[in-house]
mmCIF file of the protein (N, C-alpha, C, O) and its ligand, coordinates in Angstrom:
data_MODEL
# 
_entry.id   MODEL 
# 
loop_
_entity.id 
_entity.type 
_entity.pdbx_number_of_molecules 
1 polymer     1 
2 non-polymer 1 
# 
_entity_poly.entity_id                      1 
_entity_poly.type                           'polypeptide(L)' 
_entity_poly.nstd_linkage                   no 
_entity_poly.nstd_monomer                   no 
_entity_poly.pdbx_seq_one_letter_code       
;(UNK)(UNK)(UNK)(UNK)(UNK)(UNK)(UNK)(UNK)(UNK)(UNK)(UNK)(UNK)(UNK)(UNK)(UNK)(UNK)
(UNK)(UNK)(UNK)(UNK)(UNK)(UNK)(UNK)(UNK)(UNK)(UNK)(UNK)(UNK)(UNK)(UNK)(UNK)(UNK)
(UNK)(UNK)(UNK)(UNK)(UNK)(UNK)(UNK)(UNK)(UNK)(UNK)(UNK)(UNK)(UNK)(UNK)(UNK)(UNK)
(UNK)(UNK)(UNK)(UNK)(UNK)
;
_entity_poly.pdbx_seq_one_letter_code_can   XXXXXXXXXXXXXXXXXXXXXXXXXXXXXXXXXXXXXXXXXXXXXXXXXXXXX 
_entity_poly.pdbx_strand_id                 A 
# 
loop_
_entity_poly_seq.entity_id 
_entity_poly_seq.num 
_entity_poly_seq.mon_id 
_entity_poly_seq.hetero 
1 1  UNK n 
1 2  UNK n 
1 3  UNK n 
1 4  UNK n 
1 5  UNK n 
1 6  UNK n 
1 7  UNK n 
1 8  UNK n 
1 9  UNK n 
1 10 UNK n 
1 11 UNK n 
1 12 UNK n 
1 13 UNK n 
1 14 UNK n 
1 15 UNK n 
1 16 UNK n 
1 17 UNK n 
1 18 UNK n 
1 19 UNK n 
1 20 UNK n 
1 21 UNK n 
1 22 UNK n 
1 23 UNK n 
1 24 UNK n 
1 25 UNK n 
1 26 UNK n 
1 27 UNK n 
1 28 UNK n 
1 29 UNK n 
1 30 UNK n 
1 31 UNK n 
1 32 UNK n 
1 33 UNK n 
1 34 UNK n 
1 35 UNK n 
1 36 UNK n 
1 37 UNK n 
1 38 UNK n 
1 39 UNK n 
1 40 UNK n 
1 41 UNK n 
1 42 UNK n 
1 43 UNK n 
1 44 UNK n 
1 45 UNK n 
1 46 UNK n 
1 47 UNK n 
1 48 UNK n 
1 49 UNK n 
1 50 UNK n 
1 51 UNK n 
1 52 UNK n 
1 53 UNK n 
# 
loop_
_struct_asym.id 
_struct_asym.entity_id 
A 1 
B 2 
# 
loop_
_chem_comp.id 
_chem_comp.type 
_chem_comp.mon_nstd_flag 
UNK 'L-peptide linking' . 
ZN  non-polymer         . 
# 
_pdbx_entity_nonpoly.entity_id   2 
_pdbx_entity_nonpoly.name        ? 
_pdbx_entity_nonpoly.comp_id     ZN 
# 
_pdbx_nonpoly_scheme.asym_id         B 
_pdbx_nonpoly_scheme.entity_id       2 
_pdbx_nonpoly_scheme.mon_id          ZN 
_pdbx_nonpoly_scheme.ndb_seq_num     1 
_pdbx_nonpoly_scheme.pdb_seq_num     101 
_pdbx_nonpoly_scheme.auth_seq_num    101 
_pdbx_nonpoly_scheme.pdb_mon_id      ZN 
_pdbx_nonpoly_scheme.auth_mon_id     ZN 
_pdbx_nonpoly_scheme.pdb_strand_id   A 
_pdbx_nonpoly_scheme.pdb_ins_code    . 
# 
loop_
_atom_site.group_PDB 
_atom_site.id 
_atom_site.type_symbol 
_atom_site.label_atom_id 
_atom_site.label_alt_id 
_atom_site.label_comp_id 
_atom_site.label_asym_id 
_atom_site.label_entity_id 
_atom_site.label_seq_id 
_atom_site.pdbx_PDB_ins_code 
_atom_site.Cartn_x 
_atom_site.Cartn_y 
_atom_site.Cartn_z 
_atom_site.occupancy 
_atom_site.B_iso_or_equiv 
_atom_site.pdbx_formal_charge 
_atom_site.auth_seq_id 
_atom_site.auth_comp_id 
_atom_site.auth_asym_id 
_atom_site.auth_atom_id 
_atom_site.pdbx_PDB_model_num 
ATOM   1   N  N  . UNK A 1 1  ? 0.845  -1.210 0.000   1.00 0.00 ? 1   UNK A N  1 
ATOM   2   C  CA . UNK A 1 1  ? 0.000  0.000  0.000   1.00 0.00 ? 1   UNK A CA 1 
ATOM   3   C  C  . UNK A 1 1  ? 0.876  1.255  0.000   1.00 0.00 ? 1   UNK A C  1 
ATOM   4   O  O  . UNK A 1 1  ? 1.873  1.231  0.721   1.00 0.00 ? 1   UNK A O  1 
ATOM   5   N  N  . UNK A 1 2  ? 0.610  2.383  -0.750  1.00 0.00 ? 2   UNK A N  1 
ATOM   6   C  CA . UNK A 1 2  ? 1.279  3.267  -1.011  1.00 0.00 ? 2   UNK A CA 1 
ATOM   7   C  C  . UNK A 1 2  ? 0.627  4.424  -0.072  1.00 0.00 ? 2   UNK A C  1 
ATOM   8   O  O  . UNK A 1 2  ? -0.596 4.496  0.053   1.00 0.00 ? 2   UNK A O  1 
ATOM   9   N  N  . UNK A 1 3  ? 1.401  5.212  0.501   1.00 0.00 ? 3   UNK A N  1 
ATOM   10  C  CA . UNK A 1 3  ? 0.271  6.145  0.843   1.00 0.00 ? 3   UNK A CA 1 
ATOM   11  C  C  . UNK A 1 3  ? 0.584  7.692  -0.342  1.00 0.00 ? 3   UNK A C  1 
ATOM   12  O  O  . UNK A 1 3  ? 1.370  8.047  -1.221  1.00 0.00 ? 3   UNK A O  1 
ATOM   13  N  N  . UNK A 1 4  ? -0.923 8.310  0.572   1.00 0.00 ? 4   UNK A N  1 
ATOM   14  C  CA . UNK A 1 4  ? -0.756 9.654  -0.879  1.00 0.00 ? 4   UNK A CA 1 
ATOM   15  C  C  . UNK A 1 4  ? -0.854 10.441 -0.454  1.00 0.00 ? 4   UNK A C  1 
ATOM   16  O  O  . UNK A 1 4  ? -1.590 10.717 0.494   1.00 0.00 ? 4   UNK A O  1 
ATOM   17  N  N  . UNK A 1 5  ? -0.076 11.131 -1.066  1.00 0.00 ? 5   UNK A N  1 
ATOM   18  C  CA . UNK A 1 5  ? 0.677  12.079 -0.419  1.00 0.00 ? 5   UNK A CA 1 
ATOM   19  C  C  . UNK A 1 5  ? 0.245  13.659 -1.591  1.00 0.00 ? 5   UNK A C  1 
ATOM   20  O  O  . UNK A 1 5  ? 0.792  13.848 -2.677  1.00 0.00 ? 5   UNK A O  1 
ATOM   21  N  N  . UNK A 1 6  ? -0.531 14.326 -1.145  1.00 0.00 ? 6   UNK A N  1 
ATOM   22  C  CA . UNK A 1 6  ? -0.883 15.620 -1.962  1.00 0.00 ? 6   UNK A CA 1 
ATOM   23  C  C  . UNK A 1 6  ? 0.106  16.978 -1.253  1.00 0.00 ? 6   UNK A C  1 
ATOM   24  O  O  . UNK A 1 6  ? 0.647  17.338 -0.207  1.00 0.00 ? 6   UNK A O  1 
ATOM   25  N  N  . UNK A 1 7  ? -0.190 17.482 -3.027  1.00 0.00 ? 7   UNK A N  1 
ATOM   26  C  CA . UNK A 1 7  ? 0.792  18.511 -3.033  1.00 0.00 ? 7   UNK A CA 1 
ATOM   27  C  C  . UNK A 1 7  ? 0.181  19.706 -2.185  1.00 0.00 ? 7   UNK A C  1 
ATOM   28  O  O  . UNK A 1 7  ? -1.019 19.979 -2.152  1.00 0.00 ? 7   UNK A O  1 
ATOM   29  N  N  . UNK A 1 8  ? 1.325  20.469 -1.411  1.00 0.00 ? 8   UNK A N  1 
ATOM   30  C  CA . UNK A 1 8  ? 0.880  21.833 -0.808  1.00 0.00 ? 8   UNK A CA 1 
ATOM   31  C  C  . UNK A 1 8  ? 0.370  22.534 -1.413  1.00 0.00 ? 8   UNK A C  1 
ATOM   32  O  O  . UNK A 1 8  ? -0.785 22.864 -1.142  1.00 0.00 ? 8   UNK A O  1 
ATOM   33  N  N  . UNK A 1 9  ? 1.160  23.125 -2.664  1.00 0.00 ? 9   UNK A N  1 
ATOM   34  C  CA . UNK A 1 9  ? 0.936  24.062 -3.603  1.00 0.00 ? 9   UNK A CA 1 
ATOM   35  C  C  . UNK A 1 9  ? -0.199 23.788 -4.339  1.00 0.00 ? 9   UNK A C  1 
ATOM   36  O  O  . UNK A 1 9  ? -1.228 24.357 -3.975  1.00 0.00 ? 9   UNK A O  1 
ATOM   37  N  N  . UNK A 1 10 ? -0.249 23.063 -5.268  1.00 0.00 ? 10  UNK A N  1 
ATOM   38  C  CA . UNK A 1 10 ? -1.060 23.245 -6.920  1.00 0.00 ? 10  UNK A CA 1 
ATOM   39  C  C  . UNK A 1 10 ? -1.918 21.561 -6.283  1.00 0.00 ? 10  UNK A C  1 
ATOM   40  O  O  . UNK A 1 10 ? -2.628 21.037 -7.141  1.00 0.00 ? 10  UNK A O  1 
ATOM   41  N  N  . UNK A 1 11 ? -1.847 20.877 -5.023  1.00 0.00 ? 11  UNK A N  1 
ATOM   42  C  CA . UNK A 1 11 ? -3.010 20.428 -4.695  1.00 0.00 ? 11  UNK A CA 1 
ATOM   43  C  C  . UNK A 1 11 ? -3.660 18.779 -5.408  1.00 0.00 ? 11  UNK A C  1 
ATOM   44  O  O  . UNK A 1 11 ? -4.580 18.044 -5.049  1.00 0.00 ? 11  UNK A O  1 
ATOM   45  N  N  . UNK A 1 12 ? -2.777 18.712 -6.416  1.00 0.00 ? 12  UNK A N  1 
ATOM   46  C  CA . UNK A 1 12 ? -2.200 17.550 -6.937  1.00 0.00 ? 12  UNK A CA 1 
ATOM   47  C  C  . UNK A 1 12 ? -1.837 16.382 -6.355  1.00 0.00 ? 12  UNK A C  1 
ATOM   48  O  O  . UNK A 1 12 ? -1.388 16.558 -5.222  1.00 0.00 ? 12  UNK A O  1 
ATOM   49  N  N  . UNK A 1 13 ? -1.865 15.376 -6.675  1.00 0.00 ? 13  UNK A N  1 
ATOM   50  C  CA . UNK A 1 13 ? -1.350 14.071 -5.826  1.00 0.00 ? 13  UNK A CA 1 
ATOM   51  C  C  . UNK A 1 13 ? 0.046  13.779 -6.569  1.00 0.00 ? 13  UNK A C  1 
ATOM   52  O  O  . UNK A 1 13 ? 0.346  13.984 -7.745  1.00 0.00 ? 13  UNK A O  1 
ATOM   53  N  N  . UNK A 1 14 ? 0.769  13.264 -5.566  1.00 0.00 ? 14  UNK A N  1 
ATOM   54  C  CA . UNK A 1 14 ? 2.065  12.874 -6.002  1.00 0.00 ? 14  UNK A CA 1 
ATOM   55  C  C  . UNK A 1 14 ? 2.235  11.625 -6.181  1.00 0.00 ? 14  UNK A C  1 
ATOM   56  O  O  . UNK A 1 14 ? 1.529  10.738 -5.702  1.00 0.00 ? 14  UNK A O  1 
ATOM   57  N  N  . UNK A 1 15 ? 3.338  11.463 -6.998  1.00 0.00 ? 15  UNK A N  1 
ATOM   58  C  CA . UNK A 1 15 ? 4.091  9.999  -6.996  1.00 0.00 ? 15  UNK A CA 1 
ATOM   59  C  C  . UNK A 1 15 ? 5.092  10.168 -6.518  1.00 0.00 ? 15  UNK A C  1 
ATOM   60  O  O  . UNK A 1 15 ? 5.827  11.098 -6.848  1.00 0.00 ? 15  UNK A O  1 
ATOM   61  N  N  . UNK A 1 16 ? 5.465  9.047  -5.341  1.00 0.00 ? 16  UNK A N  1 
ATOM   62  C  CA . UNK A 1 16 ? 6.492  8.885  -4.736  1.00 0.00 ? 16  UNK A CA 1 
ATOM   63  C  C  . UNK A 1 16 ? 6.099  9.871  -3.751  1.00 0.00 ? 16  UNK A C  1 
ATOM   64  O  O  . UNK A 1 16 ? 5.009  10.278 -3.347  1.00 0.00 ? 16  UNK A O  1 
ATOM   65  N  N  . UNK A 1 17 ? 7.582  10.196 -3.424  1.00 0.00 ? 17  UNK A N  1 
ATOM   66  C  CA . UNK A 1 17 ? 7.982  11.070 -2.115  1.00 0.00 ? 17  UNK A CA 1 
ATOM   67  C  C  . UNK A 1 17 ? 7.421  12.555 -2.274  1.00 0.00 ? 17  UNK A C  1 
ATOM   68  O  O  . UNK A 1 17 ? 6.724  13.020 -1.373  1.00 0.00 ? 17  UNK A O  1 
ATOM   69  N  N  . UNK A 1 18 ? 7.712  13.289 -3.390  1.00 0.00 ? 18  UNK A N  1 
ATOM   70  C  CA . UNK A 1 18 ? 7.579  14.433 -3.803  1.00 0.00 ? 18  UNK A CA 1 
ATOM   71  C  C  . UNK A 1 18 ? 9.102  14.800 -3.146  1.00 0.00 ? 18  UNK A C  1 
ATOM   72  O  O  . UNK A 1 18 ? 10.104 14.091 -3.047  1.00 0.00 ? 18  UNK A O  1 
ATOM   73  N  N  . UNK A 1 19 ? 8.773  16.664 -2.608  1.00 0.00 ? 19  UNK A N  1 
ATOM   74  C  CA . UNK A 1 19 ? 9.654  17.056 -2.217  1.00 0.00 ? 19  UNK A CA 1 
ATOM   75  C  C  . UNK A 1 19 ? 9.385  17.979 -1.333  1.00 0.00 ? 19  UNK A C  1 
ATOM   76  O  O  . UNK A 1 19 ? 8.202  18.294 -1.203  1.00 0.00 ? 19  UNK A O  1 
ATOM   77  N  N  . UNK A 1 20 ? 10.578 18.756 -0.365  1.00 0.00 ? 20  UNK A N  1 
ATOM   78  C  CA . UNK A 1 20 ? 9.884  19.235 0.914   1.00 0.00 ? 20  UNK A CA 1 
ATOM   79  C  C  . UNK A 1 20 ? 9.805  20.877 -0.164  1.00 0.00 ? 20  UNK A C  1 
ATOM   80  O  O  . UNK A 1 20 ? 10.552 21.427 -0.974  1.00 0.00 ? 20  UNK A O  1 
ATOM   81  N  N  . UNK A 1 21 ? 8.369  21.167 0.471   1.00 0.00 ? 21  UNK A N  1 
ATOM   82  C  CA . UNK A 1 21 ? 8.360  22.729 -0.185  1.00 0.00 ? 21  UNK A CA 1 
ATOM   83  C  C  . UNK A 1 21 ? 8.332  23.860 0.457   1.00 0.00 ? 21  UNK A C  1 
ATOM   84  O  O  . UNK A 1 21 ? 7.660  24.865 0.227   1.00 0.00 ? 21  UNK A O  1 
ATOM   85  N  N  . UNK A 1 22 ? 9.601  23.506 1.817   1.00 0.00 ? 22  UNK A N  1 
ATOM   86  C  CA . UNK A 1 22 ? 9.885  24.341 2.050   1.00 0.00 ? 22  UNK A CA 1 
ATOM   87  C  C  . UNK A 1 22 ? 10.580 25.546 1.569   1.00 0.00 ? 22  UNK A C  1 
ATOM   88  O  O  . UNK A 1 22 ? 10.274 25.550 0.377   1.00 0.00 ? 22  UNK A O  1 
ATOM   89  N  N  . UNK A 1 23 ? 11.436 26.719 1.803   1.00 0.00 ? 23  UNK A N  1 
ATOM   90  C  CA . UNK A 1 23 ? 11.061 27.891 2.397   1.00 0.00 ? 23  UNK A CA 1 
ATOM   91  C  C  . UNK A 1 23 ? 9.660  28.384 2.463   1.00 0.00 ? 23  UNK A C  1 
ATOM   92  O  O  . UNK A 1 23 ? 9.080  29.119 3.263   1.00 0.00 ? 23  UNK A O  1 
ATOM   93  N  N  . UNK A 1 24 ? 9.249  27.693 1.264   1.00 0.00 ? 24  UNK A N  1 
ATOM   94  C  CA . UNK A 1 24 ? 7.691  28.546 0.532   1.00 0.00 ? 24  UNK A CA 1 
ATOM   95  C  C  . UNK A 1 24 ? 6.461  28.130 1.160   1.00 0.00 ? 24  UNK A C  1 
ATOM   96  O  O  . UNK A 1 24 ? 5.431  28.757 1.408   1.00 0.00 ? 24  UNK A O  1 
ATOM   97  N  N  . UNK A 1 25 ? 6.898  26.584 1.421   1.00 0.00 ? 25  UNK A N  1 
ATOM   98  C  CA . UNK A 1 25 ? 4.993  26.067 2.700   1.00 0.00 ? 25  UNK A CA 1 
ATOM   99  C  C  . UNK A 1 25 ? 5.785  24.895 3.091   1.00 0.00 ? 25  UNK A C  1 
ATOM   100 O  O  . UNK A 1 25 ? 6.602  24.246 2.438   1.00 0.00 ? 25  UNK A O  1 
ATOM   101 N  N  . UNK A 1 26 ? 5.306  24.744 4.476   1.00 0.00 ? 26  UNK A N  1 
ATOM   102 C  CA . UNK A 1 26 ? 5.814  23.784 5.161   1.00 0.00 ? 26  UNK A CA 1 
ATOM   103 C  C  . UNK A 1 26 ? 5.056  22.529 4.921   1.00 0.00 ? 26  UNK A C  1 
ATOM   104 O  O  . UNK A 1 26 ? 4.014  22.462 5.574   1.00 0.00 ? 26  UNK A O  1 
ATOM   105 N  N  . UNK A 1 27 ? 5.376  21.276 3.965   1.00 0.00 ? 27  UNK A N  1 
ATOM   106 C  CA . UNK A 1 27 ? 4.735  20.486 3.533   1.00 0.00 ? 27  UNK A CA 1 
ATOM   107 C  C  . UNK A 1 27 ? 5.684  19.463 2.414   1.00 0.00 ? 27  UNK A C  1 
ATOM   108 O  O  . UNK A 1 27 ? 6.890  19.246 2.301   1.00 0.00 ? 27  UNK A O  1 
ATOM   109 N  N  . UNK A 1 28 ? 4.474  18.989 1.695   1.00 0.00 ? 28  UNK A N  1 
ATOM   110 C  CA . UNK A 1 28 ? 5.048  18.327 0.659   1.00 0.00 ? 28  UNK A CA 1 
ATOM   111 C  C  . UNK A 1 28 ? 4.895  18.839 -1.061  1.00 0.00 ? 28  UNK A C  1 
ATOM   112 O  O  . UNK A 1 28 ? 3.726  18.992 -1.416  1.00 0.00 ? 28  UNK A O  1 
ATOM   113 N  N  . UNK A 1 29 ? 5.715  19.044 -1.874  1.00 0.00 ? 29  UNK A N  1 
ATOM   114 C  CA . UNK A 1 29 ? 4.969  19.341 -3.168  1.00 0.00 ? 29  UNK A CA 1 
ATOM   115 C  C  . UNK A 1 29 ? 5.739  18.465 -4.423  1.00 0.00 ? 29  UNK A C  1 
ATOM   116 O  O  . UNK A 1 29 ? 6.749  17.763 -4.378  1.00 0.00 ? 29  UNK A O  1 
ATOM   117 N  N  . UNK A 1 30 ? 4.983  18.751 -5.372  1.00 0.00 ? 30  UNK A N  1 
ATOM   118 C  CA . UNK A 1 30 ? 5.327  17.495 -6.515  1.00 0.00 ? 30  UNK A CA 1 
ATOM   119 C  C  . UNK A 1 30 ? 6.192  18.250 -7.202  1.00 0.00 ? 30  UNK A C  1 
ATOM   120 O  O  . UNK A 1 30 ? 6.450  19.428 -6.956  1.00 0.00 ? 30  UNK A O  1 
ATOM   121 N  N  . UNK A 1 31 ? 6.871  17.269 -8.487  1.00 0.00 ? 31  UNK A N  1 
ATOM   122 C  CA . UNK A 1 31 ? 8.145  17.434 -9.133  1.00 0.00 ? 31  UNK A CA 1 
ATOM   123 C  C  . UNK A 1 31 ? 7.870  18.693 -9.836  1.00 0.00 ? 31  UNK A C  1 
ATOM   124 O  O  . UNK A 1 31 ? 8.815  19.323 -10.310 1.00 0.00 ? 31  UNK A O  1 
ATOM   125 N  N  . UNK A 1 32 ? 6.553  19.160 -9.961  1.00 0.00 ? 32  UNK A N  1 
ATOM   126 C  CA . UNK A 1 32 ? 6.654  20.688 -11.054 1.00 0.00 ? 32  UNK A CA 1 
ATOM   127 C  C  . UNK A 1 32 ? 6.377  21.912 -10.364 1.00 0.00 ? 32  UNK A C  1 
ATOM   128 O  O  . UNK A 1 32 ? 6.729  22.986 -10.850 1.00 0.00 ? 32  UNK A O  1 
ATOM   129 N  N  . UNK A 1 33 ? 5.643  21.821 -9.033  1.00 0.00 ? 33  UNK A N  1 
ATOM   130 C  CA . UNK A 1 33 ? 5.980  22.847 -8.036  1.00 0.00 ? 33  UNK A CA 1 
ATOM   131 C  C  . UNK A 1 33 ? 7.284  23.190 -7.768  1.00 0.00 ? 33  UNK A C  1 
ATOM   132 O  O  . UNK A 1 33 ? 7.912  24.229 -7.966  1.00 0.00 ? 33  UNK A O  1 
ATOM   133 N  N  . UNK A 1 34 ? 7.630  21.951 -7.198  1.00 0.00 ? 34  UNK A N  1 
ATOM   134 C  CA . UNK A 1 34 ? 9.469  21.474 -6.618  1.00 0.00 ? 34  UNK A CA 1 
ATOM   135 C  C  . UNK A 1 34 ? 10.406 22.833 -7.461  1.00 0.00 ? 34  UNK A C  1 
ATOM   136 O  O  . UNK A 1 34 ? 10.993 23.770 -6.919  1.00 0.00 ? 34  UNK A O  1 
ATOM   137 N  N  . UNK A 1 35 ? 10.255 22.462 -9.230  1.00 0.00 ? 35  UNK A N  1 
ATOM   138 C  CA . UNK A 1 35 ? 10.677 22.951 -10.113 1.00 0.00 ? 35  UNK A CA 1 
ATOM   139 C  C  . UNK A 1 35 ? 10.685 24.358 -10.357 1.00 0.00 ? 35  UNK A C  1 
ATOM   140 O  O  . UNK A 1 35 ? 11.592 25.137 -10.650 1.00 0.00 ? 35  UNK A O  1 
ATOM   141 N  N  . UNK A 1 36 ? 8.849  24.568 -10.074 1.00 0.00 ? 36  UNK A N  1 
ATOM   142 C  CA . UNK A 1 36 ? 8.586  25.902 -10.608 1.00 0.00 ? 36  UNK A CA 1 
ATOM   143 C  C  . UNK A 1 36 ? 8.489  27.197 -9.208  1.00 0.00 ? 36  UNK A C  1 
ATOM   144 O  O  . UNK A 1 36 ? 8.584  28.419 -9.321  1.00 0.00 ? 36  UNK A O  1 
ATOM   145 N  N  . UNK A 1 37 ? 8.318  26.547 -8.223  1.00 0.00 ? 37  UNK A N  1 
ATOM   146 C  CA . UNK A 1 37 ? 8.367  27.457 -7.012  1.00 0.00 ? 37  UNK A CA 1 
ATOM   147 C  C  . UNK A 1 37 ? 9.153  27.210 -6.116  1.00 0.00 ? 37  UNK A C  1 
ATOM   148 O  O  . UNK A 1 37 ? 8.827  28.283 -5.608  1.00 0.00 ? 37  UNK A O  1 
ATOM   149 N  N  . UNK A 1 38 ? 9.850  26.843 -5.456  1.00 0.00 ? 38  UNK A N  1 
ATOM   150 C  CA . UNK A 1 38 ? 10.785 26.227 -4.148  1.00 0.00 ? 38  UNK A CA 1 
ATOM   151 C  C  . UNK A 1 38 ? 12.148 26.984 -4.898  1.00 0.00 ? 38  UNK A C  1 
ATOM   152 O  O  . UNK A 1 38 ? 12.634 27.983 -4.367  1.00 0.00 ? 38  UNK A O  1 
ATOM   153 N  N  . UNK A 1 39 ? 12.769 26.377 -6.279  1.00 0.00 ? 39  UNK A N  1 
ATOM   154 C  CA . UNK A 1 39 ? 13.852 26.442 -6.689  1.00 0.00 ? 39  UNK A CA 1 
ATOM   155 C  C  . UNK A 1 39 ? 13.861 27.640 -6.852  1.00 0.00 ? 39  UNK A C  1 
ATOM   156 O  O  . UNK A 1 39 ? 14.778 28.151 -6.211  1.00 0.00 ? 39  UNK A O  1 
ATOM   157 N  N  . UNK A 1 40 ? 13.047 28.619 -7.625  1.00 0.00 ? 40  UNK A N  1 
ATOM   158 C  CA . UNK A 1 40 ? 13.215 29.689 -7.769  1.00 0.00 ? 40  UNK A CA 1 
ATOM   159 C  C  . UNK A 1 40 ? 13.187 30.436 -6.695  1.00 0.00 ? 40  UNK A C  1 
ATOM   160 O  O  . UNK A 1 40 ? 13.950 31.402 -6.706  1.00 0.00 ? 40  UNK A O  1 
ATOM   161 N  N  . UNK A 1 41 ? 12.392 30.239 -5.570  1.00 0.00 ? 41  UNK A N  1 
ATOM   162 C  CA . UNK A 1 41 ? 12.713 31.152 -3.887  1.00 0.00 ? 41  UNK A CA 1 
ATOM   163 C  C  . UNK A 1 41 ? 14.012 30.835 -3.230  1.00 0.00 ? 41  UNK A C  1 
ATOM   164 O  O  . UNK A 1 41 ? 14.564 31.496 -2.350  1.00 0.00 ? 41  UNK A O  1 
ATOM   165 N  N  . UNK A 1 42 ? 14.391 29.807 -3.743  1.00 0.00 ? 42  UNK A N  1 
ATOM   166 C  CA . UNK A 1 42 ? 16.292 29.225 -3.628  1.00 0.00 ? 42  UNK A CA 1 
ATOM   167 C  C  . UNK A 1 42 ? 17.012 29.748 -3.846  1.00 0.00 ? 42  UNK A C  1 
ATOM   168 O  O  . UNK A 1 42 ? 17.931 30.024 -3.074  1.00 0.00 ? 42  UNK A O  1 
ATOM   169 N  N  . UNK A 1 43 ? 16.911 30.090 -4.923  1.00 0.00 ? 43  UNK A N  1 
ATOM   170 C  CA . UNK A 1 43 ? 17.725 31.355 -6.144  1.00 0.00 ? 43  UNK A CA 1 
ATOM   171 C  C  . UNK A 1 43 ? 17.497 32.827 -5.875  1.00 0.00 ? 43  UNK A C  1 
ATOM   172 O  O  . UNK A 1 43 ? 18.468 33.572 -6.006  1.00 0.00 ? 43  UNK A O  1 
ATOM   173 N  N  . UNK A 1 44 ? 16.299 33.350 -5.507  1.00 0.00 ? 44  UNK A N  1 
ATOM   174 C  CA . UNK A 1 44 ? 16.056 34.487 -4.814  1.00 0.00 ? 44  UNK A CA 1 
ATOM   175 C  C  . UNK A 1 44 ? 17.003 34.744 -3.092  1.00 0.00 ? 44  UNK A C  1 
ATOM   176 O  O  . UNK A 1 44 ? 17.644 35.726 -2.719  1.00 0.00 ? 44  UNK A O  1 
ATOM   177 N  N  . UNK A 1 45 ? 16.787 33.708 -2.526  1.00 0.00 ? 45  UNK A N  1 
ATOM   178 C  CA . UNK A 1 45 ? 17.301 33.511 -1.317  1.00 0.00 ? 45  UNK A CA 1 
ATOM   179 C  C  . UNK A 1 45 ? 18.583 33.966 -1.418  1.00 0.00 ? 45  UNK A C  1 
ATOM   180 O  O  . UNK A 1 45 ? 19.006 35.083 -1.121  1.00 0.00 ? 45  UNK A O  1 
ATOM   181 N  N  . UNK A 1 46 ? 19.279 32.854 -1.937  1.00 0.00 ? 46  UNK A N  1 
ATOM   182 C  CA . UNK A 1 46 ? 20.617 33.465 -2.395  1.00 0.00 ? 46  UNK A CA 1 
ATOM   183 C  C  . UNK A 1 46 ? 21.380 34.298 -2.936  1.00 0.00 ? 46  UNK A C  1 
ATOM   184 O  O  . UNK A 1 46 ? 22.557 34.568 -2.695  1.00 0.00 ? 46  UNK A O  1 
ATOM   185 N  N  . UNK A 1 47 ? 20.213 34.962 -4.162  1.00 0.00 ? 47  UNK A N  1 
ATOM   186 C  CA . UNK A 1 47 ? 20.722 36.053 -4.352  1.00 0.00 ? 47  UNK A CA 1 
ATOM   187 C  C  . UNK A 1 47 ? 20.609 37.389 -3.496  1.00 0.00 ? 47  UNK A C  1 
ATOM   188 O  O  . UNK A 1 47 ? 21.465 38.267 -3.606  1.00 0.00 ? 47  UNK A O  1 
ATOM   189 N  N  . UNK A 1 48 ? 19.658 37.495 -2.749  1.00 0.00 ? 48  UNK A N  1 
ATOM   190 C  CA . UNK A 1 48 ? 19.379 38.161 -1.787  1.00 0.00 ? 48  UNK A CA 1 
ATOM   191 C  C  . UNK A 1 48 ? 20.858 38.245 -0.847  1.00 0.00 ? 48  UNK A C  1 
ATOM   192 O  O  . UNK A 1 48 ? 21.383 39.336 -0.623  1.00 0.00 ? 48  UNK A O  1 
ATOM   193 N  N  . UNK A 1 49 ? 21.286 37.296 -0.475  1.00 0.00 ? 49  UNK A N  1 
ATOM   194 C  CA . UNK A 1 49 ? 22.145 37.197 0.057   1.00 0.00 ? 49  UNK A CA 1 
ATOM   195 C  C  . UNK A 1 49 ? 24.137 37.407 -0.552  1.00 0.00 ? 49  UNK A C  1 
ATOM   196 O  O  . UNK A 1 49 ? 25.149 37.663 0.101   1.00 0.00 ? 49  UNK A O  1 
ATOM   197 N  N  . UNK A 1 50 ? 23.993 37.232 -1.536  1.00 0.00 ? 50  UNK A N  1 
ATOM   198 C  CA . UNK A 1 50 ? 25.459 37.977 -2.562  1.00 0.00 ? 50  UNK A CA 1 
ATOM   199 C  C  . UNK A 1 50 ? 25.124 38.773 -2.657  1.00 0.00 ? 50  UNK A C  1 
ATOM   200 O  O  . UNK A 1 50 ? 26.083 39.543 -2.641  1.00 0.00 ? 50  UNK A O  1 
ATOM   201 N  N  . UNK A 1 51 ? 24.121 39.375 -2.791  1.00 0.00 ? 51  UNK A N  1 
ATOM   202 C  CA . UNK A 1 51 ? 23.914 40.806 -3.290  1.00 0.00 ? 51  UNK A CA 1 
ATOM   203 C  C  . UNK A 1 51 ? 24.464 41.870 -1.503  1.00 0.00 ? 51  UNK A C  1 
ATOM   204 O  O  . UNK A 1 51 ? 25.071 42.941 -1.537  1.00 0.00 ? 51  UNK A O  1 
ATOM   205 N  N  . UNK A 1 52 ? 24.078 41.245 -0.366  1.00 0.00 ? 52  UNK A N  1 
ATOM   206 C  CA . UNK A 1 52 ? 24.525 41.618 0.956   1.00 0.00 ? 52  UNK A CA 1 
ATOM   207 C  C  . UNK A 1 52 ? 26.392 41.927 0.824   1.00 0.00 ? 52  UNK A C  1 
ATOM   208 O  O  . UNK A 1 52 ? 27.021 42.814 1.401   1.00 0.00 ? 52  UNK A O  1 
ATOM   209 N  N  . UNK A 1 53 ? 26.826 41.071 0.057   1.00 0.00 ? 53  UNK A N  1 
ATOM   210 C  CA . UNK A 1 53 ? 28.241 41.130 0.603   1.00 0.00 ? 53  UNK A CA 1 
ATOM   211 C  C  . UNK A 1 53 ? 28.953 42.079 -0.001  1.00 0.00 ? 53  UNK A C  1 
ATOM   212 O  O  . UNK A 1 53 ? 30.127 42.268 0.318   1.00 0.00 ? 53  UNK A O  1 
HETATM 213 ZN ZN . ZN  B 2 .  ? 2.282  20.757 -7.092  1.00 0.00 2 101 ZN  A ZN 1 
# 
């Protein structure tokens, strides 16, 4: 038995594990959230942060 596991974001059911979607919601979200929102607040994050030094 698999369990199911729905996405934070876009609310979707996942396959597999998904991924944690954190900074953005404390939860789980699937491979095209993962892609389209998390990574890019990653990249913001960081740049936020070179841009400091
Ligand atoms: Zn999603």
């Amino acid at each position: 038995m698999e369990k199911e596991i729905i996405c934070c974001i876009c609310g979707e059911h996942i396959s597999g594990y998904g991924h944690s979607a954190e900074p953005v919601k404390s939860g789980r979200c699937c491979d095209k959230c993962n892609k389209e929102v998390v990574i890019v607040r990653v990249k913001e994050f960081f740049n936020a942060i070179n841009k400091c030094k």
